[in-house]
N, C-alpha and C positions, 0 to 999 in steps of 0.2 A: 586554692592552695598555691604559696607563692611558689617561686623557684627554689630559693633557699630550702624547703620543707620537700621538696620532690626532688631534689638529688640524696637530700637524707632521707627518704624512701626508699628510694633506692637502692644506695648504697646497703641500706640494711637488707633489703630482699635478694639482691645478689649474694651477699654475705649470710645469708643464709641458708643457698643455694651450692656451697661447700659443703655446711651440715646435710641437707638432702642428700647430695651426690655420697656422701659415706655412710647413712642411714639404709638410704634404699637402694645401693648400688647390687648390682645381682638379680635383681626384681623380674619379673616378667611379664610384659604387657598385652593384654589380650584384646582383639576389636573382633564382635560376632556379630555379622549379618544374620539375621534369620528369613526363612523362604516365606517369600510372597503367600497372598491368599489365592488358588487356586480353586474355581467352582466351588464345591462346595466344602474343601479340605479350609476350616476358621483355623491359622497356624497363628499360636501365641508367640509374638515375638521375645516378650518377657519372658515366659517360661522357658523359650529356646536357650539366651542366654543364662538364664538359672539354672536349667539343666548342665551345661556347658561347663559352665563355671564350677557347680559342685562336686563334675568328676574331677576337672582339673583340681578343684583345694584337696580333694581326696589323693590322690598322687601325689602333691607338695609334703602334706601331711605325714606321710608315709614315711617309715621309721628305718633305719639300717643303722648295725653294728659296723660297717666295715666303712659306707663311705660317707663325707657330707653332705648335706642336702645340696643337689645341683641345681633347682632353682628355689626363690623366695619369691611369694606375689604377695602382694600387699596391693590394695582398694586404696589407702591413702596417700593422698597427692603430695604431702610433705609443705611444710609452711613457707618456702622459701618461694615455691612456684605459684603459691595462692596469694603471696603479697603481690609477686612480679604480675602476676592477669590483673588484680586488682588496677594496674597501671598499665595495661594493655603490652606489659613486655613480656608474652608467654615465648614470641618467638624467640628473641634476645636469650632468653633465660634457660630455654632450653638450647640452645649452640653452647651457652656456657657452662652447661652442664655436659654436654658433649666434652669439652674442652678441659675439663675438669676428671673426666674416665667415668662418666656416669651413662654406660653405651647399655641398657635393657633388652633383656631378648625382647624379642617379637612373636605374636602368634595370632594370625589374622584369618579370620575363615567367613567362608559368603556361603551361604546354602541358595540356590540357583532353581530354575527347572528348563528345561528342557529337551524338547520332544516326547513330551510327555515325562518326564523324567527326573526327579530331583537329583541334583548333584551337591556337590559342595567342595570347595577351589579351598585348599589350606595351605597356607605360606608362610612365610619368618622369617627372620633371622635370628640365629644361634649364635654359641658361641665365637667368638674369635670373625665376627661379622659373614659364619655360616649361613648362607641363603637355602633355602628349601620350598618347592613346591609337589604339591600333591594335586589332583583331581578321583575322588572316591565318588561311586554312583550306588542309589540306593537299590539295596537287593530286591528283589521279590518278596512278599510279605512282611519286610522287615517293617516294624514300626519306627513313626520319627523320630523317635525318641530314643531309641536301640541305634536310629543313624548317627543323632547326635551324639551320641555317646560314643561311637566310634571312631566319627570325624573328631573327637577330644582327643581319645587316644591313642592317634593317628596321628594328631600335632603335637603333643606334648611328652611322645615317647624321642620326637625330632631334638628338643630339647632337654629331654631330661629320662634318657633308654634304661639305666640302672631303676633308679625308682618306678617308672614307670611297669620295667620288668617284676616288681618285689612287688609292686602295688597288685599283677595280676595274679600271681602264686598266691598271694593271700585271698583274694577273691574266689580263685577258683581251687582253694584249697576242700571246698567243701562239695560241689560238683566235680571237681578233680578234669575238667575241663580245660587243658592247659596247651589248645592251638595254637590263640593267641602269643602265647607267651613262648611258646617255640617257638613261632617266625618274627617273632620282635628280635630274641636271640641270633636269629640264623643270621638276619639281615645286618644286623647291627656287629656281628665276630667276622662276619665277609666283608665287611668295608674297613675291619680295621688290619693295622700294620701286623704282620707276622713277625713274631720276634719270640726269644730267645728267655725272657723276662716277660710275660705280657699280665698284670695285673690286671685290667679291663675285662680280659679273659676268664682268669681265675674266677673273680666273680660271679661272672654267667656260667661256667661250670657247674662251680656250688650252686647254683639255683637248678640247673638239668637235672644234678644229684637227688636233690629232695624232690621234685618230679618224678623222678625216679620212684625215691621210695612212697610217693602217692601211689604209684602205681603195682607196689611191692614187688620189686625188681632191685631187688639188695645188689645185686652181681653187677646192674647198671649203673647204680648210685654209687658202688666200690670205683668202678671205672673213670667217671665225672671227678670225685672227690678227688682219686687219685690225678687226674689233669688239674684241677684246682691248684694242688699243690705244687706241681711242677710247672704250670706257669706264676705261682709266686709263691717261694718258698717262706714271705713274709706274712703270708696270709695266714693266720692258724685256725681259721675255722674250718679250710680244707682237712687240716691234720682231726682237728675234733670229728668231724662227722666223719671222717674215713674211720676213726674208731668206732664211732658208734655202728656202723655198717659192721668190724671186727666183732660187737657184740653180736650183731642178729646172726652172724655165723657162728658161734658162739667160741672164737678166739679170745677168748677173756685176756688170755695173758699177753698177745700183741696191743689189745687195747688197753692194758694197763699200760708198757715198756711206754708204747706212745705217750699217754699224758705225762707220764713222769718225766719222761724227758721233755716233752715242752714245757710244762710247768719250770724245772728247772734249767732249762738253757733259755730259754726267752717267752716268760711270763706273759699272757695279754694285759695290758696294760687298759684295755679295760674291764669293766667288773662284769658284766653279765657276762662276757667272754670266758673269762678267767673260773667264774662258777660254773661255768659251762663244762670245762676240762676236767672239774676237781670231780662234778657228779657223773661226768662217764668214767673216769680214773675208778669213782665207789663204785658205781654198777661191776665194772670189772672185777673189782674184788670179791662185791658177791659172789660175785659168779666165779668168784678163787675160794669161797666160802673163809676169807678174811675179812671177816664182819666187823672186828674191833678196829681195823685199820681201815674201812670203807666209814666206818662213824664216823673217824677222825676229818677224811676229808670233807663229809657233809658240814661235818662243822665250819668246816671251812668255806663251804661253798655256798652256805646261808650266812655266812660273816660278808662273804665278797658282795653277794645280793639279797640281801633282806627281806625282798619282797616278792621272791622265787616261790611258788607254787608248785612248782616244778620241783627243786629241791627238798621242800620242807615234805612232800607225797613221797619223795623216793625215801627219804629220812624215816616218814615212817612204815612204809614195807620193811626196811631193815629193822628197827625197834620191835615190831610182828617177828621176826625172824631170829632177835634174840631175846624173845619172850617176853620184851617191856610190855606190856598192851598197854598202859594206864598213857606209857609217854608216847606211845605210839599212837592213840587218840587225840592226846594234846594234838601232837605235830598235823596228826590228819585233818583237824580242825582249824589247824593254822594254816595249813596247804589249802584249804577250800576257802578260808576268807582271801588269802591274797589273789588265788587264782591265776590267770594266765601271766606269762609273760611275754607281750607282744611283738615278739622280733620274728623277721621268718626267715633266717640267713642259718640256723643252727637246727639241727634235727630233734635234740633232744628237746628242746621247746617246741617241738612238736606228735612226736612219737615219743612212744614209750621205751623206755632205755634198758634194754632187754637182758636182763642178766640171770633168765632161766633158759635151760638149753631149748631149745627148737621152738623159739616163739616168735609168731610172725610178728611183720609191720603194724603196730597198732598204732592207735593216735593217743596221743598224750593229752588223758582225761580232763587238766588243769589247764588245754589250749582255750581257747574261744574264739573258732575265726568270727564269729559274726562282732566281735568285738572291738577287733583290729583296726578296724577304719576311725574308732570312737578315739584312739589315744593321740596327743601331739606331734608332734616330730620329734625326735630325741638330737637334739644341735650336737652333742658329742660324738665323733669319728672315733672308730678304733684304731691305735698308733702302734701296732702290733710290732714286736721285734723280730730280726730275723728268727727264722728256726736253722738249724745249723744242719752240715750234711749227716748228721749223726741218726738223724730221725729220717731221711733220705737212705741211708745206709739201712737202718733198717727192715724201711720197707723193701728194698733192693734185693734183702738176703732173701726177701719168702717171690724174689722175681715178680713183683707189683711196679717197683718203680724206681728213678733216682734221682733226686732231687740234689743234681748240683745247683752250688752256690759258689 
């Protein structure tokens, strides 16, 4: 190849290496040692990284209404860094891609042994050129594979603690099993900043909350919800599940005043969200025995989300209740093909929305945790609007709470 043909090589594989840097910027890089062979312990290297790997894509994966996905991985090298190796400028190419704000987390773990003893060294760097190290030792009877799975995540709740948190709720939605996920919480609300506003907070609240009611501890989940929302009173899915909590007491009518007023002072602006409030609003009214005007909002709340199971199930308990049975089969049949809605930030996509007096915590027949892990990541964040102090004031008057703003 002469000169002339290798600086236009070049110049194209650099020039291509813009495009990379704003494809796969955000990415996260992963490098997995797996442990040596010990006597007569045969450790599959490959299967170590396979394992590794499939819980990390499971936690990327993983879906929230409220925030964006905090990391992206992606396997592929991107075409601008496989021209530049081609011509042995991988170092070149990557400083320019540095140079360029193409700075990747990091997430590097060595499984070790020692003194008998398997360990495993997990490191990184995060965001904002966050550095992190850990050393975790394997328990007693744990299997290695139960290690690896924890040395995962152990490193990728370092980078990415929201999802990571929402990843274990849904897991251990079904064993109700949720250590893990408290001391991921406890650790991760003690290292952040106290404040006055704390959105980061809210969030892990709301997930205490629904723990909570796993555990059917309505009084604890009211409490949670109610912190959710006074550290962001922009958040509204605190305001939704504290209603739903008002139905399992069976406050119908603060759980109405609530959505109505968020619905009309600041709508969620997104849709599972927004259907989310219309169908506790209806439950409420059931349970006001205002069935023609609990219709109206289902209506509304299979317009917002179409593919609610969740909905179209409540739709037809009420159609039962005003003696349609023929459309209240339709809809039941409709609610069983669509089936769950896989978000876990919201109660009533997952408990039953309780609009007969004294019914406990059930789970809502149209969830499927084992399903959860199968669906994509949903790229759209919720861009919720303020809720105003009026829905603060309210809860204030029954001495729950006051959400200034």
């Amino acid at each position: 190849m002469d000169i002339t043909t290798l600086a236009y090589a070049v110049a194209i594989a650099f020039g291509l290496l813009v495009v990379d840097a704003a494809v796969y910027s955000g990415t996260i890089v992963i490098d997995v040692v797996g442990p040596s062979k010990k006597e007569k312990l045969d450790v599959d290297q490959e299967a170590v990284q396979a394992r590794f790997n499939h819980l990390v894509s499971d936690v990327v994966a993983t879906r929230s209404l409220l925030r964006p996905p905090e990391l992206i991985w992606s396997s592929n090298q991107g075409i601008g860094m496989a021209v530049a190796q081609s011509f042995g400028l991988e170092k070149d190419a990557a400083a320019l891609k540095t140079e360029l704000g193409f700075t990747p987390d990091e997430l590097r773990v060595s499984f070790y042994w020692e003194d008998g003893t398997l360990h495993s060294l997990i490191g990184g760097v995060g965001e904002d050129g966050f550095e992190f190290g850990e050393v975790l030792d394997q328990r007693k009877d744990e299997r290695l594979m139960d290690f690896v799975d924890r040395a995962a995540l152990t490193g990728v709740a370092q980078l990415s603690p929201y999802y990571t948190a929402v990843y274990l709720l849904q897991v251990h939605s079904v064993d109700k099993n949720f250590r893990e996920l408290n001391d991921l919480i406890a650790r991760h609300v003690a290292l952040s900043v106290p404040a006055h506003i704390n959105p980061d907070k809210s969030l892990y609240d709301n997930l205490l909350g629904l723990v909570a009611l796993f555990r059917n501890d309505p009084n604890s989940a009211e409490a949670e919800f109610i912190s959710a929302m006074t550290d962001d009173p922009s958040n509204p899915v605190g305001f939704i599940n504290a209603a739903f909590v008002d139905l399992q007491q069976s406050d119908y009518q603060t759980a109405a005043n609530s959505m109505e007023q968020l619905i009309r002072l600041a709508p969620p602006s997104n849709q599972v969200v927004l259907a989310s409030a219309y169908m506790t609003w209806a439950a409420a009214l059931m349970g006001l025995h205002d069935l023609n005007g609990a219709d109206r909002l289902l209506a509304a709340a299979t317009e917002a989300a179409p593919h609610s199971g969740t909905a179209f199930g409540l739709w037809a308990e009420l159609k039962r209740l005003q003696g349609d049975e023929r459309t209240a089969e339709l809809l039941q049949q409709r609610a069983e093909e669509e089936g769950a809605t896989n978000f876990a930030e919201i109660a009533a996509l997952y408990f039953q929305l309780a609009w007969k007096n004294n019914r406990a915590v059930e789970l809502n027949p149209f969830n499927n945790p084992d399903a959860v892990l199968r669906h994509r990541p949903c790229r759209a964040a919720c861009e919720a609007r303020a809720v105003t102090t009026t829905i603060g004031r309210a809860r204030a008057s029954r001495g729950e709470a006051d959400c200034r703003h």
